[in-house]
C-alpha positions as CSV (number, residue, x, y, z in Angstrom):
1,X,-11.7,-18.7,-0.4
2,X,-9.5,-15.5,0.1
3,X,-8.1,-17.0,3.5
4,X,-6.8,-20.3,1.4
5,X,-4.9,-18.1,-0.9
6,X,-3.6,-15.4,0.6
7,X,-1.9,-14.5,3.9
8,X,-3.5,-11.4,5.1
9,X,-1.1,-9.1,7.1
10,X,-2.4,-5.5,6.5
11,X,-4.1,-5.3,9.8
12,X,-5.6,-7.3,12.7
13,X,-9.1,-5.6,11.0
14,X,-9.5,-8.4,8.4
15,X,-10.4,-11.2,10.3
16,X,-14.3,-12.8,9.7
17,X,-16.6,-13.8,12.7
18,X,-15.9,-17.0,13.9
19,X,-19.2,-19.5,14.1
20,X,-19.3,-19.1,17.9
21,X,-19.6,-15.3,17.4
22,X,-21.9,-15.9,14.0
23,X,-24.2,-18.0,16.5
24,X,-23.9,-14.5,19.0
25,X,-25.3,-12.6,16.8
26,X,-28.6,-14.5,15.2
27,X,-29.3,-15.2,18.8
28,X,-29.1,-11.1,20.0
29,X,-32.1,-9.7,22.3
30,X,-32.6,-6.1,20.9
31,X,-33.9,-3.5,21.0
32,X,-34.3,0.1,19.7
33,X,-30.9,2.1,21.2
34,X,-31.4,5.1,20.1
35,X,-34.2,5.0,22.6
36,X,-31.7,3.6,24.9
37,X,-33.5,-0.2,24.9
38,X,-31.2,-2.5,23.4
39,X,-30.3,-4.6,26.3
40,X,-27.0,-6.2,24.4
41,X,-25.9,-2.7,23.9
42,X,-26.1,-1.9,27.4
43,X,-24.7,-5.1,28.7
44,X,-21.8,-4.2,26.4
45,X,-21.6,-0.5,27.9
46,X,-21.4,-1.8,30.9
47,X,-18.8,-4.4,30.8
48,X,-16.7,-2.3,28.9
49,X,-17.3,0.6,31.8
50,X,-16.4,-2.1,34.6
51,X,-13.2,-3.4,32.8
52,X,-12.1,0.1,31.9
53,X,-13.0,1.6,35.3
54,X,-15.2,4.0,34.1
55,X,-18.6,5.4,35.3
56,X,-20.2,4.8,31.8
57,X,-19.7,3.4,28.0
58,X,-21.3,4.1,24.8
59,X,-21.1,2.0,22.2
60,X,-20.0,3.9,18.4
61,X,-19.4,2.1,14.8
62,X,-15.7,3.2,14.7
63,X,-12.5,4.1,16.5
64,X,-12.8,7.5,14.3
65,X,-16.0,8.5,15.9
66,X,-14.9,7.5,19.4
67,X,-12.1,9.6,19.2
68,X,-13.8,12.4,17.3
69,X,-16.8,12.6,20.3
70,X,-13.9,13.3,22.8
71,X,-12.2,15.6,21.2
72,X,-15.6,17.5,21.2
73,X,-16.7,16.7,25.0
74,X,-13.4,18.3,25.9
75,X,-12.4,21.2,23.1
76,X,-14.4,24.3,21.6
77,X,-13.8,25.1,18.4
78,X,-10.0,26.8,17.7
79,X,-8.2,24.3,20.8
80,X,-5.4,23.0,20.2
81,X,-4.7,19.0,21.2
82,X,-1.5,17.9,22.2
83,X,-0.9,14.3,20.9
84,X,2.4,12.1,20.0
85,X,4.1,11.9,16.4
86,X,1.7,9.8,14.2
87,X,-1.8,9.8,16.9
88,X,-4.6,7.9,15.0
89,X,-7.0,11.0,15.9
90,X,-4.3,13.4,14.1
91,X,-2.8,11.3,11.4
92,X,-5.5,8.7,10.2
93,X,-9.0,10.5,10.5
94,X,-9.5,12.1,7.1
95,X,-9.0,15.3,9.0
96,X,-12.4,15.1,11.1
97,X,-10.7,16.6,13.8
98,X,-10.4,19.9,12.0
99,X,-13.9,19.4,9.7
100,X,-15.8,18.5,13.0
101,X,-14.3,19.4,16.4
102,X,-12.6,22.3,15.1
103,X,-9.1,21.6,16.4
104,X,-5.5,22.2,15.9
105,X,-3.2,19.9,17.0
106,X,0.3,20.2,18.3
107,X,2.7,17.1,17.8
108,X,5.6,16.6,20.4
109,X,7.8,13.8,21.1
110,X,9.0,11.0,18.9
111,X,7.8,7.5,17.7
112,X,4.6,8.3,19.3
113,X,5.0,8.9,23.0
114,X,6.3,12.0,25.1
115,X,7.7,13.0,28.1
116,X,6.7,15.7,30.6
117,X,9.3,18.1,29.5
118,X,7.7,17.8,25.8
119,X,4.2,18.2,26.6
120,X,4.8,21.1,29.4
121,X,6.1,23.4,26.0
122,X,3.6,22.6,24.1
123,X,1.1,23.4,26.9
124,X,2.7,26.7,28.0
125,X,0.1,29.9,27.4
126,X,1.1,31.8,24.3
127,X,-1.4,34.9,24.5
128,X,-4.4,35.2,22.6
129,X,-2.4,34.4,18.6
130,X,-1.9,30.9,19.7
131,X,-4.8,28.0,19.8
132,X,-5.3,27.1,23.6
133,X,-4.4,23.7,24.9
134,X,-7.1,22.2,25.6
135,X,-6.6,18.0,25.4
136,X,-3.6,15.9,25.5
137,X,-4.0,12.8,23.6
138,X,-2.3,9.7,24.7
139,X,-2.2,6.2,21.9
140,X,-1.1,3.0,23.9
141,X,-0.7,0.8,22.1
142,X,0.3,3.2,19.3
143,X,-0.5,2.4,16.1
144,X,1.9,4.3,13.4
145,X,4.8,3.6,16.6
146,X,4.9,-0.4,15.8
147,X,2.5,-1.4,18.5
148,X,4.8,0.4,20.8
149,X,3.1,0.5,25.0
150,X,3.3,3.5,26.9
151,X,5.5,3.0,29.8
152,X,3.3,3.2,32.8
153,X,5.1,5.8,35.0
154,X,5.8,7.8,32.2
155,X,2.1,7.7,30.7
156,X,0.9,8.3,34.8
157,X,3.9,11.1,34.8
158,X,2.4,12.5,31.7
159,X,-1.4,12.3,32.2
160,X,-0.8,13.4,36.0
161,X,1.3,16.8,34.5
162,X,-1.4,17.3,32.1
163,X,-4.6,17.4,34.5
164,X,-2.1,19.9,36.5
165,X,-1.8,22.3,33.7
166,X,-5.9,22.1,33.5
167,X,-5.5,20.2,30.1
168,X,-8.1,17.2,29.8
169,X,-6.8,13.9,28.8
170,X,-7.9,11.4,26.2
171,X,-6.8,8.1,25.8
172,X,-7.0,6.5,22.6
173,X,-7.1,2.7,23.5
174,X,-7.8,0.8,20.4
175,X,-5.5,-1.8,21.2
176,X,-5.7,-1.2,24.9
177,X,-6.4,-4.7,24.9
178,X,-3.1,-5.5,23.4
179,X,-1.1,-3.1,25.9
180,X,-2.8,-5.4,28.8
181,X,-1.8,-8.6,27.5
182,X,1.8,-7.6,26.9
183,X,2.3,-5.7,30.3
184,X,-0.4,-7.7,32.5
185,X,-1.5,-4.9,33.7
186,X,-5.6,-4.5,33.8
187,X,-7.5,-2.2,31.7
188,X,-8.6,-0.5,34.6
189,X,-4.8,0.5,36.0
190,X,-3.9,1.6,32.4
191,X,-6.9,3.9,31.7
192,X,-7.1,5.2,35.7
193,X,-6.3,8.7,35.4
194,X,-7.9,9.6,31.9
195,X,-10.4,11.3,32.0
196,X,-12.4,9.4,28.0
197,X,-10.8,6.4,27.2
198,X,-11.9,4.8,23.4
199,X,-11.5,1.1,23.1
200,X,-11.6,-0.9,19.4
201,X,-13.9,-4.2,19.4
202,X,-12.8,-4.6,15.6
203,X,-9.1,-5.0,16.1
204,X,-7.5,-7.5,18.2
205,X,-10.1,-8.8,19.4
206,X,-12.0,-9.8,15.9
207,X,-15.2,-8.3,16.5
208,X,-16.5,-7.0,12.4
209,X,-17.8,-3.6,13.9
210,X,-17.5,-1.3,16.4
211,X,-15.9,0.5,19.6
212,X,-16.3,2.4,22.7
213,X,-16.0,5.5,24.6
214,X,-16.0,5.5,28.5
215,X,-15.7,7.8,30.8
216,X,-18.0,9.9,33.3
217,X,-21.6,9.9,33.1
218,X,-21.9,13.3,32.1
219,X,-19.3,13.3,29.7
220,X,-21.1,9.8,28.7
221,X,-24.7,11.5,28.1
222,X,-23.5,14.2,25.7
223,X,-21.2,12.0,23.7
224,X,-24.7,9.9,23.1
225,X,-25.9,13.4,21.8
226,X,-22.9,13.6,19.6
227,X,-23.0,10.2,18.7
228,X,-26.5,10.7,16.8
229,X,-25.3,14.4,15.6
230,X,-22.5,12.4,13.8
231,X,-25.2,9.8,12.2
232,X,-23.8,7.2,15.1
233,X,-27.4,6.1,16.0
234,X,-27.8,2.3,15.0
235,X,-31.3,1.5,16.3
236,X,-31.5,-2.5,17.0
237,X,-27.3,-2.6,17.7
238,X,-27.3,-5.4,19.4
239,X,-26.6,-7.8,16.9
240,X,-23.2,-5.8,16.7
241,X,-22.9,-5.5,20.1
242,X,-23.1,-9.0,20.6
243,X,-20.1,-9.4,18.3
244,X,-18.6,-7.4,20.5
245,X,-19.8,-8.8,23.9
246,X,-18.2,-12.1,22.6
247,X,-15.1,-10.5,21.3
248,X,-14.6,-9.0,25.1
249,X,-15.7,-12.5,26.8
250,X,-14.3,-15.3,24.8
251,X,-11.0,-13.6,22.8
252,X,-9.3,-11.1,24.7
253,X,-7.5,-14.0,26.8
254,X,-5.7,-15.0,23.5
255,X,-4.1,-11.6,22.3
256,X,-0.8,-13.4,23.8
257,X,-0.5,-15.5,20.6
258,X,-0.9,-12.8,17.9
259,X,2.2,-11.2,19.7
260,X,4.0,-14.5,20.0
261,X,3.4,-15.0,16.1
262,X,4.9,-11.0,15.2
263,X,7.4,-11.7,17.5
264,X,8.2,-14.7,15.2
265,X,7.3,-12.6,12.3
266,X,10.0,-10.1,13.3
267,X,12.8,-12.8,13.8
268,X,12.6,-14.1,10.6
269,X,12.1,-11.1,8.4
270,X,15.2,-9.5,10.9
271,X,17.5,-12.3,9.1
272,X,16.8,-10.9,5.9
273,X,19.5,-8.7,4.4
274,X,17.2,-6.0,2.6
275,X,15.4,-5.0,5.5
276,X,15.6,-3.3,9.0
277,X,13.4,-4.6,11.2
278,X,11.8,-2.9,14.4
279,X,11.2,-4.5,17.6
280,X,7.4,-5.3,18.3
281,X,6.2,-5.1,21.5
282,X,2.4,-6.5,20.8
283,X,1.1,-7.3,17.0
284,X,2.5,-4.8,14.8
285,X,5.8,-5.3,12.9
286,X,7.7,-2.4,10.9
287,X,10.1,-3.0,8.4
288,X,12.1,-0.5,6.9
289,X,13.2,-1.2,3.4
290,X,15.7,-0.9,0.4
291,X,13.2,-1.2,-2.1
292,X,10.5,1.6,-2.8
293,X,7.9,-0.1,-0.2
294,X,5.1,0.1,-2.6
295,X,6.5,-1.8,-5.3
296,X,8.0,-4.5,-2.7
297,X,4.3,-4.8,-0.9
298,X,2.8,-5.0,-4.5
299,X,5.1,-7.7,-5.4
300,X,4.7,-9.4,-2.2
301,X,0.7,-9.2,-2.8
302,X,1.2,-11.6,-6.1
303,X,3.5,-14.0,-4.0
304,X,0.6,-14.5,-1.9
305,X,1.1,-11.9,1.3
306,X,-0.9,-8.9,2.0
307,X,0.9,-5.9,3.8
308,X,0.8,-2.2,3.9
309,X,3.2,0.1,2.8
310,X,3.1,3.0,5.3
311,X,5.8,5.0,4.0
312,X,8.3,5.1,0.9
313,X,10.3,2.7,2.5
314,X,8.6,1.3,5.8
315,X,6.2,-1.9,5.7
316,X,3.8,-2.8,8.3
317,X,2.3,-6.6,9.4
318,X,-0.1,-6.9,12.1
319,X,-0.6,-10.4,13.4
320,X,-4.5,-11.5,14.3
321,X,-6.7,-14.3,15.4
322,X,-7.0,-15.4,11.5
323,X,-3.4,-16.5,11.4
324,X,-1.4,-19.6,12.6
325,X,2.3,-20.4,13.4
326,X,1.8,-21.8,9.3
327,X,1.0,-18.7,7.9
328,X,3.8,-16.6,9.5
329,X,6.0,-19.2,8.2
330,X,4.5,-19.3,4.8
331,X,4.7,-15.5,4.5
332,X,8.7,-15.6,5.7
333,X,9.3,-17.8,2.8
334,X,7.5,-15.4,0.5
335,X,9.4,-12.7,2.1
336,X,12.5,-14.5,1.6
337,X,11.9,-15.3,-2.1
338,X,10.4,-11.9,-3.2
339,X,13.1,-9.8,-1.0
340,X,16.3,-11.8,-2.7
């Protein structure tokens, strides 16, 4: 019923199970994995290993716990993480990495990404007053940045630097998947030199739960031991993982059209007078407004079209697998009406 009325643009997080992936789950062999027995867990670990070029995955509930075991496998208690304007792990955690990890972070660069100028300050030693550098974080895609994709020489350029300096590196891959499609570049080649990588099955790809951490086995086996101190131990997972196992095998080929519908989506809201609007690369669109962006997204909810306002004056729609050339049309015309 909600999907009749309304055009659902907050994130690409809202989209139901499709039958298919409905039929995945009743049919899911499992087993207890917090004995390590599910065998749709672990044929999800280790696809996700393989694609990301990693020794070993472990399967989590959330992006926030993903990132949260990384940042302790690779920080004591007092570190400080260097990570772009806006990270996810910094900005959009409800401050776990401080209540859990014990960290400090230090934001460089702008609109989400840095250079190796930027992140060679923030790494240089300061004495014993100053939080050590520990991690540097990378986001690609970046979330709070529109979508935007790291560059690959400059995230290789950065990551490379970083590993120099004896910092560890992080990459926060959510919409990895997204960053692939858009560049055609494999998962592998974009996560080569981190040393954790965290990839989202409940975003793009339209799985209802879950994510991944991959990286070395060791690093692998004690983020399982932080994944149960954190309450991450799910027993018979599988019928998540199977979502998940579908997601990866049947709907990561179509991640082209979601950016071919916000690139639409950004066309038509660009030839509205009242708003500015930026340039997006995969399925995230930022418009920057004249209005107070609460009031406009509130008004815009009545019309019939769900977004989020993300700042006092910025908007943000994220294209998914629930939408159709329609929609975006339908929602421009909303726009159109409720912006004049």
């Amino acid at each position: 019923m909600l999907r009749a009325m309304l055009v659902d643009l907050r994130s690409d997080t809202v989209t139901r199970p499709s039958p298919e992936m409905r039929r995945a789950m009743a049919a899911a062999e499992v087993g207890d994995d917090v004995y390590g027995e599910d065998p749709t867990a672990l044929r999800l670990e280790q696809l996700t290993a393989e694609l990301l070029g990693k020794e070993a995955a472990l399967f989590v509930p959330s992006g926030t716990m993903a990132n949260q075991i990384a940042l302790q496998l690779h920080c004591k208690r007092g570190d400080a993480v260097i990570v772009g304007e806006g990270t996810h792990c910094m900005a959009f955690e409800a401050g776990a990495g401080g209540a859990f990890a014990g960290v400090q972070f230090s934001s460089v660069g702008e609109g989400g990404l840095f250079d190796v100028s930027e992140l060679e300050r923030a790494a240089a030693p300061a004495g014993d007053l100053l939080p050590r550098p520990r991690l540097c974080v990378l986001e690609n895609t970046h979330n709070r940045a529109g979508g935007a994709i790291w560059p690959r020489v400059q995230a290789e350029a950065v990551t490379q630097r970083a590993l120099a300096l004896g910092l560890s590196v992080h990459l926060d891959g959510a919409r990895l998947w997204n960053a692939a499609a858009a560049t055609g570049t494999s998962l592998s080649a974009l996560a080569a030199r981190a040393d954790t990588v965290s990839v989202c099955f409940s975003k793009g790809l339209g799985a209802p739960v879950g994510s991944a951490l991959a990286g070395p086995l060791p690093l692998i086996r004690e983020a399982r031991r932080l994944r149960k101190m954190l309450g991450g131990g799910m027993r018979q997972v599988g019928v998540l993982c199977a979502a998940a196992l579908h997601a990866v095998e049947h709907q990561r080929e179509r991640l082209h059209e979601d950016h071919a519908l916000a690139r639409r989506l950004a066309q038509g809201l660009a030839e509205l007078p009242s708003l500015a609007v930026h340039p997006a690369p995969t399925n995230i669109v930022l418009a920057d407004t004249q209005a107070p962006a609460g009031e406009l997204a509130q008004r815009l909810r009545a019309a019939g079209v769900l977004v989020n306002a993300v700042s006092p004056t910025r908007l943000r729609a994220v294209t998914h697998r629930d939408l159709e050339a329609a929609d975006i049309e339908a929602a421009l015309g909303v726009f159109a009406r409720v912006t004049s």
